[in-house]
C-alpha positions in Angstrom: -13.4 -4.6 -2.3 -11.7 -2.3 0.3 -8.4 -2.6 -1.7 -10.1 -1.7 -5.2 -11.7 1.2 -3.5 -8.4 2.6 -1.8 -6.7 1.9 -5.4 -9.6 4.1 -6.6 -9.6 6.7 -4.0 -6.4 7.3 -5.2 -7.2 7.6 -8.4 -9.7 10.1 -7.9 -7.2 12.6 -6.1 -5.3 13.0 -9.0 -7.6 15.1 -10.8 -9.1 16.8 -7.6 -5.2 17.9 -6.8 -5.4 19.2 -10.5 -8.3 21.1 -9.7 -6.8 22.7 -6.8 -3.8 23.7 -8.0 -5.6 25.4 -10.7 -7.3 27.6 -7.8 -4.0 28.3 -6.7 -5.1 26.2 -3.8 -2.8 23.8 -1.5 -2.6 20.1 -2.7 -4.1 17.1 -0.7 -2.0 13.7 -0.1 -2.9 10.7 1.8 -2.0 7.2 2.5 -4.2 4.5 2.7 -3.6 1.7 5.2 -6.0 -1.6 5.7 -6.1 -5.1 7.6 -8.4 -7.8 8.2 -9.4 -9.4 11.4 -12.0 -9.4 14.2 -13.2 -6.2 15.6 -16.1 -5.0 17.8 -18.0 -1.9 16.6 -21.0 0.1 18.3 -22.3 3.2 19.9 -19.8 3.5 23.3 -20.3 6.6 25.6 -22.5 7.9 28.1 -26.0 9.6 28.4 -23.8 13.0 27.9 -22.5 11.8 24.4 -22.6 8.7 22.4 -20.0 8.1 20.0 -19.7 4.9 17.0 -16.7 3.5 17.0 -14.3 0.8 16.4 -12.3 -1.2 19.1 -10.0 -4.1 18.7 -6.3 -5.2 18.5 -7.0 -5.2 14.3 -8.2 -1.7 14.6 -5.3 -0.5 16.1 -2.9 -2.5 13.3 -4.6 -0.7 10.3 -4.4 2.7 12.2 -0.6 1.9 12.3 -0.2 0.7 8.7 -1.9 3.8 7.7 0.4 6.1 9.0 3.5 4.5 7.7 1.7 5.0 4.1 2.9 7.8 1.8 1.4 9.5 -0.7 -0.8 8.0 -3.2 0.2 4.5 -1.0 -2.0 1.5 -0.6 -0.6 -0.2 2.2 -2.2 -3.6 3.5 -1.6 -6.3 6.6 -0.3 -9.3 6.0 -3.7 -10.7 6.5 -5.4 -8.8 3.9 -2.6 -9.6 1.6 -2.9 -13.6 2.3 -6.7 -13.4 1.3 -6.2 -10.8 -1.8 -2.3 -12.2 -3.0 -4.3 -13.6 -6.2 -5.6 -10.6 -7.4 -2.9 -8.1 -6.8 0.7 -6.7 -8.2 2.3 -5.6 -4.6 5.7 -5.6 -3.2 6.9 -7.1 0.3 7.9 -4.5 2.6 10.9 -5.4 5.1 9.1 -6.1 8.6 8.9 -3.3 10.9 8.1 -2.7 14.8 4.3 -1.0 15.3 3.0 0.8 18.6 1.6 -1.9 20.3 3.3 -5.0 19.0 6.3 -7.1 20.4 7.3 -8.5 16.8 7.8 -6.3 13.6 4.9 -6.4 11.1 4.9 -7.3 7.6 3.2 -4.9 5.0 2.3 -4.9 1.1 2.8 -1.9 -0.6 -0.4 -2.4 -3.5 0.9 -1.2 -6.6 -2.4 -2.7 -8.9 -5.5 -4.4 -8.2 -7.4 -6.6 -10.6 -10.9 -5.6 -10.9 -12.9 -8.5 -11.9 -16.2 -6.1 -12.5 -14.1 -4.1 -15.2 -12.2 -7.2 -16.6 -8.3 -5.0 -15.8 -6.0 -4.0 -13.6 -6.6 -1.0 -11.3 -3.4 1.1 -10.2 -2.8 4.5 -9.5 0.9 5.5 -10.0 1.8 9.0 -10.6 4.4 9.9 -12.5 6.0 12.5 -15.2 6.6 13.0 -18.5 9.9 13.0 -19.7 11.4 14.4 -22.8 14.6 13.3 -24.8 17.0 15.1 -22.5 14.9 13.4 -19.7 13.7 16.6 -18.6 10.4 16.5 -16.6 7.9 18.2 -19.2 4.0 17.4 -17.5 2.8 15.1 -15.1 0.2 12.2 -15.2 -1.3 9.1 -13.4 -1.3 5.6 -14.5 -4.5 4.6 -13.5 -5.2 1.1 -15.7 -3.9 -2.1 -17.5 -6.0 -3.4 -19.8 -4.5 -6.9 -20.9 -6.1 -7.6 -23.4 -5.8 -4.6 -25.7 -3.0 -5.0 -28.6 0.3 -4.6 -26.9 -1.0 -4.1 -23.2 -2.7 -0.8 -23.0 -2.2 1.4 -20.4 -4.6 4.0 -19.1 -2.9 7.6 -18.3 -4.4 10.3 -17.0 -3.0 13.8 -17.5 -3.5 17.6 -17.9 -0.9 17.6 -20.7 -2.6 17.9 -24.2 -1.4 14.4 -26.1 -2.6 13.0 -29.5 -2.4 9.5 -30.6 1.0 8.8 -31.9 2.8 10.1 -29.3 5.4 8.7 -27.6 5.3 9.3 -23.9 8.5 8.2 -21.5 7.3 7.9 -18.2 9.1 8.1 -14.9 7.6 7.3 -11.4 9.4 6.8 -8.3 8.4 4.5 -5.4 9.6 4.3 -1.9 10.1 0.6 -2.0 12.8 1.4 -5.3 16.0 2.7 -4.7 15.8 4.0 -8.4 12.7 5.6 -10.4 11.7 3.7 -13.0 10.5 4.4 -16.6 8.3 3.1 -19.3 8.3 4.3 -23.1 5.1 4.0 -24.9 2.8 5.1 -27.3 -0.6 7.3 -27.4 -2.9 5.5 -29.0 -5.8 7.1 -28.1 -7.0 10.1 -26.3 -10.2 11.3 -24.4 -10.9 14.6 -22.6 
């Protein structure tokens, strides 16, 4: 559940960024990092001031996976990953050395989640909108993969206007790929 609600928090900047930048306002990014594991939480302080919080070596791991993530990143342990592996699209990231660790720690980079609620795949990729030259015309987020629609549909969310029968080439770039990717497809259909 953590995962699906990081995949969705993502989601949810997108058009909130849209919003801003609308206002003229600055966007906002964010990573999200997670792990699993054993942790003691309470109310620690004094009579002067009380303060919940979180304290354990698993704490301290997701606090560090977090602020390796990038933008619109989903970043998990290695133990989140082991209990979750079924359910998500992710890529292995090479192991690296953490504040507070003598070996290097192995990440996930969560690219989709399958939401069993919703019966697909949640992801949140941004990306843009090519046109024939290859020349960056709009921008958009692939936010769902519904397999079983006719030819694998793909959810897209954009401020571009788009009407079925489009064809939309997409590029999106990840920091564990050396080279941006693309995917051609087709609008089938549209809601506002």
């Amino acid at each position: 559940d953590a995962v699906l609600t990081a995949i969705r928090m993502q989601q949810k900047l997108w058009p909130f960024n849209l919003q801003l930048c609308a206002e003229g306002r600055q966007m906002v990014h964010m990573g999200i990092g997670l792990n699993s594991g054993e942790f003691i939480a309470g109310n620690i302080g004094s009579e002067d001031k009380i303060e919940f919080t979180l304290i354990g070596d698993s704490v301290n791991l997701a606090a560090r996976i977090e602020h390796l993530a990038g933008r619109y990143q989903v970043l998990v342990s290695e133990a989140t990953w082991t209990s979750i592996k079924e359910l998500v699209c992710a890529v292995r990231l090479p192991p690296v050395l953490v504040k507070g660790k003598s070996q290097a720690v192995t990440m996930y980079s969560i690219r989709a989640i399958y939401d069993r609620r919703q019966g697909e795949w949640a992801l949140a990729l941004p990306c843009q909108v090519l046109d024939a030259r290859g020349n960056t015309q709009g921008h958009g987020i692939l936010i769902g993969s519904n397999p079983g629609a006719p030819g694998h549909g793909l959810a897209f969310n954009t401020a571009m206007p788009l009407t079925p029968g489009d064809t939309l080439t997409l590029q999106w770039a990840m920091p564990e790929y050396d080279e941006p990717l693309l995917l051609t497809t087709l609008v089938t259909a549209c809601t506002t």
